[in-house]
mmCIF file of the C-alpha atoms, coordinates in Angstrom:
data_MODEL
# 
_entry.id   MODEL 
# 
loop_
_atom_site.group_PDB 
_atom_site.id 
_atom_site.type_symbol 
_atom_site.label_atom_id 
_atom_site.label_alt_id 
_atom_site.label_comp_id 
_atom_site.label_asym_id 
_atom_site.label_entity_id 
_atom_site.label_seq_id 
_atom_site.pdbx_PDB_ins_code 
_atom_site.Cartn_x 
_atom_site.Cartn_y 
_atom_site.Cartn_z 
_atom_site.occupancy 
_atom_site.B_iso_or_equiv 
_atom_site.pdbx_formal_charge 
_atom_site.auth_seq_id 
_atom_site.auth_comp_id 
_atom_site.auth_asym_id 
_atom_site.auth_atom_id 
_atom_site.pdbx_PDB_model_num 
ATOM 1  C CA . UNK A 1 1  ? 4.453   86.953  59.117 1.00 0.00 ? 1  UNK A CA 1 
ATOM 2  C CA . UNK A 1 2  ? 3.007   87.952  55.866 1.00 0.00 ? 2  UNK A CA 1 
ATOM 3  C CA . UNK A 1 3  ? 3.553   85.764  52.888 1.00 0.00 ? 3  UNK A CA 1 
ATOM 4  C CA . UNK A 1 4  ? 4.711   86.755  50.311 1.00 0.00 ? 4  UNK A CA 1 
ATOM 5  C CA . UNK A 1 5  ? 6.720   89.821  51.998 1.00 0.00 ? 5  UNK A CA 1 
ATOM 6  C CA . UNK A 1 6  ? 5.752   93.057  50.427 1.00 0.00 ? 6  UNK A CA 1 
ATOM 7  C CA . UNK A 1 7  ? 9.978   93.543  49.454 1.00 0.00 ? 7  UNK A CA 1 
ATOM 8  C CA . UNK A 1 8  ? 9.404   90.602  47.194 1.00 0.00 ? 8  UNK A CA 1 
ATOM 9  C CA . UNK A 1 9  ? 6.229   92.546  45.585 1.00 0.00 ? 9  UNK A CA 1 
ATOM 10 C CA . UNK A 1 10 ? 7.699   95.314  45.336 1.00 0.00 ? 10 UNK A CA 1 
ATOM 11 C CA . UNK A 1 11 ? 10.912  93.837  43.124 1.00 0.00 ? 11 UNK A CA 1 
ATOM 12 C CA . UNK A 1 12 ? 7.766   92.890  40.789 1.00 0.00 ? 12 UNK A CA 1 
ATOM 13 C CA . UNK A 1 13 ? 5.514   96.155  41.069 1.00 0.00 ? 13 UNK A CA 1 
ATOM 14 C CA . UNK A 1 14 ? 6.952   98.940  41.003 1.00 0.00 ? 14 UNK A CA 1 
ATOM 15 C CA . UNK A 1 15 ? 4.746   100.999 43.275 1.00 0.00 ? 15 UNK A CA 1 
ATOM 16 C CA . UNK A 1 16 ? 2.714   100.149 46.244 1.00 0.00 ? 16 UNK A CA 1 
ATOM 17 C CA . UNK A 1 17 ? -0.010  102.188 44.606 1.00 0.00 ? 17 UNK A CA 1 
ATOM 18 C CA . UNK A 1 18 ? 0.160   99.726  41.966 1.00 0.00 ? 18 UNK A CA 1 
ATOM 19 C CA . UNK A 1 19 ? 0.594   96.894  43.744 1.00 0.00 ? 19 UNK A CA 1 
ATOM 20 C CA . UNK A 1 20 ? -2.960  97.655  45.509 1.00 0.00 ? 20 UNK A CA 1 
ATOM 21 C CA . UNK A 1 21 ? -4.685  98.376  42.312 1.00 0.00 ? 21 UNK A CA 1 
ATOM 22 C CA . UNK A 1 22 ? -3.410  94.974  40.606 1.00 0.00 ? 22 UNK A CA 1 
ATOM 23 C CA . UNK A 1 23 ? -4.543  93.178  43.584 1.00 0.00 ? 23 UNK A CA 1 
ATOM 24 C CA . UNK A 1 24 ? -7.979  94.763  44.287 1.00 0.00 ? 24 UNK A CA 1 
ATOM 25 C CA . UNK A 1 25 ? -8.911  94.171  40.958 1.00 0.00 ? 25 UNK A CA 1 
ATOM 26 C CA . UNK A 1 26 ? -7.938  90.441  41.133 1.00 0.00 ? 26 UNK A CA 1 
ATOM 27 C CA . UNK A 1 27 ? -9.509  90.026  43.997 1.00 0.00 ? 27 UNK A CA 1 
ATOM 28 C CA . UNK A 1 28 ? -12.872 91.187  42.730 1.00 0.00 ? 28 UNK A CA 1 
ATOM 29 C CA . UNK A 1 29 ? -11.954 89.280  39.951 1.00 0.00 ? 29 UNK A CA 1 
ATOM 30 C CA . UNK A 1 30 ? -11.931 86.459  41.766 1.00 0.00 ? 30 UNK A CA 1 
ATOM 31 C CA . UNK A 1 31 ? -14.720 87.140  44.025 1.00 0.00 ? 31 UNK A CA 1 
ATOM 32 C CA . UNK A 1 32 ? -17.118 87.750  40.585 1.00 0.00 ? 32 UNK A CA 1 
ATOM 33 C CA . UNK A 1 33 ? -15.815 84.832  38.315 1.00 0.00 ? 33 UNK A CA 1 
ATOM 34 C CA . UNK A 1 34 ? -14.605 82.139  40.744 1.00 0.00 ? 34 UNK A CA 1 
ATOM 35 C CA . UNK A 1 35 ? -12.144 81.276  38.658 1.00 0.00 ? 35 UNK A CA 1 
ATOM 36 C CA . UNK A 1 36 ? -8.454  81.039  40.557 1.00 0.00 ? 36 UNK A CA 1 
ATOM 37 C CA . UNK A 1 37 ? -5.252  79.981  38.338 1.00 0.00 ? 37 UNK A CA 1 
ATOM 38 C CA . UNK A 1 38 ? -3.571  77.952  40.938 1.00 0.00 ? 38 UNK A CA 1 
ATOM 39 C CA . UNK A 1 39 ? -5.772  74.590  42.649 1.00 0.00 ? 39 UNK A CA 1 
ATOM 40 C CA . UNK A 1 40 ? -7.372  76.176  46.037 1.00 0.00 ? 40 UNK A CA 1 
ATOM 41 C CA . UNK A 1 41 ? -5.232  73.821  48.174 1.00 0.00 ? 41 UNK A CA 1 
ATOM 42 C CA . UNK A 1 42 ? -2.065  75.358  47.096 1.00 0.00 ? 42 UNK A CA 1 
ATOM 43 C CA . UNK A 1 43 ? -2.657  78.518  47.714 1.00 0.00 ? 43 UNK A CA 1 
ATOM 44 C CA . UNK A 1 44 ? -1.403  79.539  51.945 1.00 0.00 ? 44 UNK A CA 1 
ATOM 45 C CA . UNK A 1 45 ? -3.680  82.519  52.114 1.00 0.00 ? 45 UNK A CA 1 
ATOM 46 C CA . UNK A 1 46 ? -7.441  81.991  52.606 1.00 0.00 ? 46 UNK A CA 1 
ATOM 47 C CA . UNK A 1 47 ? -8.603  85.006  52.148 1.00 0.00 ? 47 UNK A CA 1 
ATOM 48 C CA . UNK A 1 48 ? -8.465  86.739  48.088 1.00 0.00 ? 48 UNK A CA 1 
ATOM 49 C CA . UNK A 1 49 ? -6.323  89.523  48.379 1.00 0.00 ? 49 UNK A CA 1 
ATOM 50 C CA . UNK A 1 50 ? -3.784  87.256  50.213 1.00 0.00 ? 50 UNK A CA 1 
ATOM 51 C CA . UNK A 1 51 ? -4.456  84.409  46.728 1.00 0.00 ? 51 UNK A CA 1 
ATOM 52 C CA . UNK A 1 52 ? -4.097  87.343  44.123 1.00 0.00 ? 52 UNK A CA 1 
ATOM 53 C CA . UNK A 1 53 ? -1.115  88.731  46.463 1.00 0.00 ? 53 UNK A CA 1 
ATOM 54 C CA . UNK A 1 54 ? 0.021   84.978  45.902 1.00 0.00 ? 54 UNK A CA 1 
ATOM 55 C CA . UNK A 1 55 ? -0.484  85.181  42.154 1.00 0.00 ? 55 UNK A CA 1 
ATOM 56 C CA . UNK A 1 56 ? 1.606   88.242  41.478 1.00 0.00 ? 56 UNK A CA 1 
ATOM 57 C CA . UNK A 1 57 ? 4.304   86.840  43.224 1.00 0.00 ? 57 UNK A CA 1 
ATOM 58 C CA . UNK A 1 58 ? 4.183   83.029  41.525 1.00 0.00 ? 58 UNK A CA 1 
ATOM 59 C CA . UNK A 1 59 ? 4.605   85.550  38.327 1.00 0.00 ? 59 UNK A CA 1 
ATOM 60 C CA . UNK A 1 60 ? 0.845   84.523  36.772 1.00 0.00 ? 60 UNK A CA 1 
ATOM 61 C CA . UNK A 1 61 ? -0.558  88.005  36.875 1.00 0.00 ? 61 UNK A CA 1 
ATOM 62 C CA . UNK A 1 62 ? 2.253   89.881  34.356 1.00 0.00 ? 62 UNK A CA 1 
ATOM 63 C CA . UNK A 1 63 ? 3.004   93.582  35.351 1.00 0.00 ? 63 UNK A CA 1 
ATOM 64 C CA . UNK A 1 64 ? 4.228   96.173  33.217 1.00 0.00 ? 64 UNK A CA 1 
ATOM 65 C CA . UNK A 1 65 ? 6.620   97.945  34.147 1.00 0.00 ? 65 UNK A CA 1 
ATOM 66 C CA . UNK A 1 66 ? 7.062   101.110 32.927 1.00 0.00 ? 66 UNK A CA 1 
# 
């Protein structure tokens, strides 16, 4: 099972296209800076798209929608 479940992204992106973009950029992001909003311990995924996947869905990466 993934977490979080791409119908819960998807009530937050509007796209899957967009979805991807948001997170491959945050991942990089993360890769680059090493800087991660939540404490590593609290995040389930160990791998950064599955911690920026994490982040859209705790709501601290803020979409547009449009």
């Amino acid at each position: 099972m993934i977490y979080p479940s791409i119908d819960k992204l998807l009530t937050i992106v509007n796209s899957k296209y967009a979805l991807v973009y948001i997170v491959s950029r945050r991942s990089k992001e993360m890769l680059k800076t090493n800087y991660y909003q939540k404490p590593i311990n609290e995040y389930k995924s160990k791998k950064t798209i599955g911690r920026a996947l994490e982040e859209v869905y705790d709501n601290l990466i803020h979409v547009n929608k449009r």
